[in-house]
N, C-alpha and C positions, 0 to 999 in steps of 0.2 A: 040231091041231099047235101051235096057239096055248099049248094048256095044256103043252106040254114042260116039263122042269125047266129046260132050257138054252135057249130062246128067252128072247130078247132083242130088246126093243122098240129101234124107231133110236133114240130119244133116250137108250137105255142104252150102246149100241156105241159110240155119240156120245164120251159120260161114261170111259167106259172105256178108248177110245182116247187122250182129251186125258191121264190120270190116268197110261197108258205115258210118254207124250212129257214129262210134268212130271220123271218120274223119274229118264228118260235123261238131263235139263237139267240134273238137282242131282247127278247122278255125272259128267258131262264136265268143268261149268264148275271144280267146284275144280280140279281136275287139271291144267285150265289155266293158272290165278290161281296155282298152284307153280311153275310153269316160267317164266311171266313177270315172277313177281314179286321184285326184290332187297330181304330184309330188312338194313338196317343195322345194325353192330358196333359194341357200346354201348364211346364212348370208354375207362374204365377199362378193360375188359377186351382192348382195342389197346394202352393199356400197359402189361398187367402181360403180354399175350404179348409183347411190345416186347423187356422186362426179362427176360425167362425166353431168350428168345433170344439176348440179350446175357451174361446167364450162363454160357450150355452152348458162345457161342462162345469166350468167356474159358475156359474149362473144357478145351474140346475142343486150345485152346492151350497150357495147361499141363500136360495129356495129355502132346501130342506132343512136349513138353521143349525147349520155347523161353522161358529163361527170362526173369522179369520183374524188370525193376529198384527194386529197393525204393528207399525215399522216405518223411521224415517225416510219423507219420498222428496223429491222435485218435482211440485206440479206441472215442472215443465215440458218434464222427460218421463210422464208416469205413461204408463200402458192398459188399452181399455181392461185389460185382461185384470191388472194390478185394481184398478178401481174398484172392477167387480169384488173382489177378494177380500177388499175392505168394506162391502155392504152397500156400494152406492146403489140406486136403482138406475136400471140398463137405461133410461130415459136422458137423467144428470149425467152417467157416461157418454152417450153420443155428444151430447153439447159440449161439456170437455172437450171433446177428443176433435170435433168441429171447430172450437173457439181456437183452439193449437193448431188447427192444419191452416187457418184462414190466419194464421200470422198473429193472434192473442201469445200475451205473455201474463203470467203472473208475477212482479213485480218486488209485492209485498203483501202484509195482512189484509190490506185495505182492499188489494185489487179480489182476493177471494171473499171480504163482503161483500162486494159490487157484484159478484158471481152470483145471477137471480137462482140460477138452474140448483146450484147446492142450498140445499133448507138449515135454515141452522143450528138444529139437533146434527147435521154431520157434521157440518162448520166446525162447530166446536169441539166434536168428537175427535175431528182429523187436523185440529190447530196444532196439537203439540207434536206432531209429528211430521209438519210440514217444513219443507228444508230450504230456503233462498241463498242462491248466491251472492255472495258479497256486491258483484257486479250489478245485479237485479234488485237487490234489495236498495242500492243506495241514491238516495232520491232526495234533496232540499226542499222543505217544505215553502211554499210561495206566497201562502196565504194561511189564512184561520180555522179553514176548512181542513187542511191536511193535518192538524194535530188538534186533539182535545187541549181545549185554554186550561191550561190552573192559575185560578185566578187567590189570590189574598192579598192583604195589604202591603206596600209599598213605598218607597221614596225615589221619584224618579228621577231623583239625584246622584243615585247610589245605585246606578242597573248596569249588566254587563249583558252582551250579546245574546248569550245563552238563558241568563233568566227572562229577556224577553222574548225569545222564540214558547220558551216552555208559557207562554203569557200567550199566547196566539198569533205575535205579528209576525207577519213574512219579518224575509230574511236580511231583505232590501229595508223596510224601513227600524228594523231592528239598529241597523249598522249606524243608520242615517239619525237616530238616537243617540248613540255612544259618541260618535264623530263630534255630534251637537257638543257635548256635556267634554269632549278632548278639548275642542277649539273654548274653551272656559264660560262656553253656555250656561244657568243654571235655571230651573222652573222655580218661579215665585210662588205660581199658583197654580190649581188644576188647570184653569184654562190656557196654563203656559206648555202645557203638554202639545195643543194644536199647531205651536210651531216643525214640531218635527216634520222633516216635507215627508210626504208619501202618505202620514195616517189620515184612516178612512176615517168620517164621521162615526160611524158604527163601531171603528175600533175606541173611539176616543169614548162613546156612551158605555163603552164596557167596562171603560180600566177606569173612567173618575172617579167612581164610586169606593175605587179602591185604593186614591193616591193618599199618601202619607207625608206630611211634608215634616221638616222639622221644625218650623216657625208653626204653628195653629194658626194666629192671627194672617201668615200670610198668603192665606184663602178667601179672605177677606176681601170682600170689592171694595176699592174706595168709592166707587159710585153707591153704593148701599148701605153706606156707613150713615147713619142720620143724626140729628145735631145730640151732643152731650145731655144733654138736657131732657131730652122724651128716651134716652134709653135708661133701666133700670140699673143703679151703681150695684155693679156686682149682683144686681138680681134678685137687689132684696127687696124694690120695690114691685116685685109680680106679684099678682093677685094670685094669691093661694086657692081662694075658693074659682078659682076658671076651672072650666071641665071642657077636655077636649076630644073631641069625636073622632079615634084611630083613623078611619074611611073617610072623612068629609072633609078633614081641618083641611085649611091652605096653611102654604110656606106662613103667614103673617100670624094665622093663629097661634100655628105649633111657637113661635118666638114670645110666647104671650107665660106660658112656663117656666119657671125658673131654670136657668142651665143650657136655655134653649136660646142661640145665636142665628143669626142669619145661614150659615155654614151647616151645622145641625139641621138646621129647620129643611135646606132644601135637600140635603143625602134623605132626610126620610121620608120626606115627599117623594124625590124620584124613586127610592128604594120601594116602596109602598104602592106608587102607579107601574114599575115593572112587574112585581108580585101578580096586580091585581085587586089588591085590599090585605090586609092584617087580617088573617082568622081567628089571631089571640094576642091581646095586648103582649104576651112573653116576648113576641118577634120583634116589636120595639128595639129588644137588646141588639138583634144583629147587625144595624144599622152601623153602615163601617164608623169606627171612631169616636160611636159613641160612649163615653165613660159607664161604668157601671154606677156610677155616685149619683150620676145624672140622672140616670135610667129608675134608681131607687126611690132620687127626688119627688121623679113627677107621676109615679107610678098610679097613685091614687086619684090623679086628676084625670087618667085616662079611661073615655066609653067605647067600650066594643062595638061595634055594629056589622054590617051584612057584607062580603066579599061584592067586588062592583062589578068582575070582570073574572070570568072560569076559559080555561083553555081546552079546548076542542081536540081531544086525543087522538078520535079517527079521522080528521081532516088537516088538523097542522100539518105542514112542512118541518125540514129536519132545521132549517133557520129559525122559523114560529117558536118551536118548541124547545131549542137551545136559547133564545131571548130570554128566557124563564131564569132568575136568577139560581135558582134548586137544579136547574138539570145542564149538562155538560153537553159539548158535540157528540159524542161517545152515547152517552144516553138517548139522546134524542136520534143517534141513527137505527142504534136497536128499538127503540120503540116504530120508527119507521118499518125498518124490516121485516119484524114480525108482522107488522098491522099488514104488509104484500102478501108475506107466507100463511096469515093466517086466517086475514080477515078483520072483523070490526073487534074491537074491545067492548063490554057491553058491561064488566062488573070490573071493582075493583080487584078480586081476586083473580080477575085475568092476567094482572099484571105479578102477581106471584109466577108466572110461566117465563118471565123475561130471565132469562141470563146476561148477567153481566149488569143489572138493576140492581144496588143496594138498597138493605132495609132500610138505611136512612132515607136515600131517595126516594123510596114508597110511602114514608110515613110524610114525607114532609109535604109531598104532592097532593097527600091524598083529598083535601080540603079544594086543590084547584081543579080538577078533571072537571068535565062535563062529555058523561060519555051519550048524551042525544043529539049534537049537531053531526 
């Protein structure tokens, strides 16, 4: 019996037994070291549930449409929390609160319309309330792009630093202007403007239109000047009965008018091809420089006809559509903006939705749109 496979000497049973009981000891005791035991909530992680809570209750309040009273902030230093409180959606705060951790600053106006994330129903809601520091806010403008031009008539004989910056040109050749005209430079003619070093071609097509000189005659090409004899003395040889086609005339016809010089004739030509076409003989008038005695003149000799060239609102660029004599940089970045935010333009009364579009600007455009390309 002794030899069985299955006997077992006592001091095996022994062994065997203890080897149950150690087993049973290491499966009860955790189990219980679980239930009695409290692990502690590593501080950060009590604050950032803190924070997440403090969110979704600010959230959960702008939900329910109780609104919040806005109050001057620094976009720099706002808090997602503050955001919410003023109605952004949780979406425009993560970007925010992202573009700041990842080293973004807000600067100035400009850089919060560069801000895709904010729509510009808040934009504008949270403009008067937004705060820059002098340090942040101050920036030289370099180019034509950083400030809306105001462009009107002038003498670029008589400019100082500052009304040419408020004109569009950087800063650099603003200076290089004035320096010209210290050292006893003086512009004869529009075309003497392309001495200043540094202007762009681009800048010179913008401002000729606008140059004023005090001489009139010294705009004058002497290359275009043709012999005494074939020009009209004083104008009283023009053919009265000529009729001249707003849209089609060239420079040589428009001089065929009484009143009408070489000088004349080409401001409203190029005034007339950056347009697009005259949609009513009236715009005739705005033609820089032209007299109103002139304009009286020849009025009856003038025939309306068909715009030659409409401007593509859902496709322009913010250059395309500031080329437009009618529309400003400023305009045509809000017409950009929106057309991101919103989509295509499809009626004129869309553009009733623009802020910061005056009625003038609506009316005057309304003639050039083409809102199918």
């Amino acid at each position: 019996m002794k030899n069985h496979f299955l006997y077992f000497t006592k001091a095996e049973r022994f062994g065997i037994i203890g080897l149950l009981l150690v087993c049973l000891a290491l499966w009860i005791i955790p189990a219980c070291m679980q239930e009695d035991t409290v692990v502690p909530i590593h501080s950060d992680e009590t604050a950032a549930d803190s924070e997440m809570q403090t969110n979704i209750a600010v959230l959960e309040q702008v939900e329910s449409g109780i609104d919040q009273e806005l109050h001057p902030f620094d976009p720099n230093e706002v808090s997602a929390a503050t955001l919410l409180e003023f109605g952004l959606p949780e979406r425009t705060v993560r970007s925010w609160q992202n573009y700041l951790q990842k080293g973004g600053r807000f600067k100035n106006w400009k850089d919060i319309q560069d801000f895709r994330a904010l729509s510009i129903s808040d934009r504008e809601r949270l403009k008067p309330f937004l705060l820059f520091s002098k340090a942040q806010a101050k920036r030289e403008p370099t180019s034509t792009a950083d400030i809306p031009p105001v462009l009107a008539a002038f003498d670029p004989n008589e400019q100082t630093v500052e009304g040419l910056l408020q004109m569009g040109l950087s800063s650099r050749v603003a200076t290089n202007w004035v320096n010209y005209l210290k050292a006893g430079g003086r512009f004869k003619s529009t075309k003497d403007i392309r001495k200043v070093y540094g202007l762009s071609e681009a800048d010179y097509d913008r401002l000729a239109p606008f140059v004023l000189l005090a001489d009139p005659m010294a705009d004058w090409d002497a290359k275009e000047l043709v012999p005494e004899t074939t020009l009209p003395s004083s104008y009283e040889q023009a053919e009265r009965s000529v009729v001249v086609d707003i849209n089609q005339a060239s420079a040589e016809e428009w001089q065929r008018l009484r009143g009408i010089g070489p000088a004349y004739s080409r401001r409203i030509v190029k005034f007339r091809d950056k347009l697009g076409g005259f949609h009513s003989v009236a715009q005739i008038k705005e033609t820089y420089g032209l007299p109103d005695s002139v304009y009286q003149t020849i009025l009856l000799q003038l025939r309306p006809s068909p715009l030659f060239r409409y401007l593509p609102i859902n496709r322009a660029t913010v250059d395309e559509l500031a080329a437009h004599p009618y529309l400003r940089y400023q305009d045509a970045h809000v017409i950009v903006n929106y057309r991101k935010e919103h989509g295509r333009f499809t009626t004129h009364e869309d553009l009733e939705l623009l802020y910061g579009l005056s009625d003038d600007v609506r009316a005057k455009m309304k003639p050039y749109w083409d809102f199918e390309s």
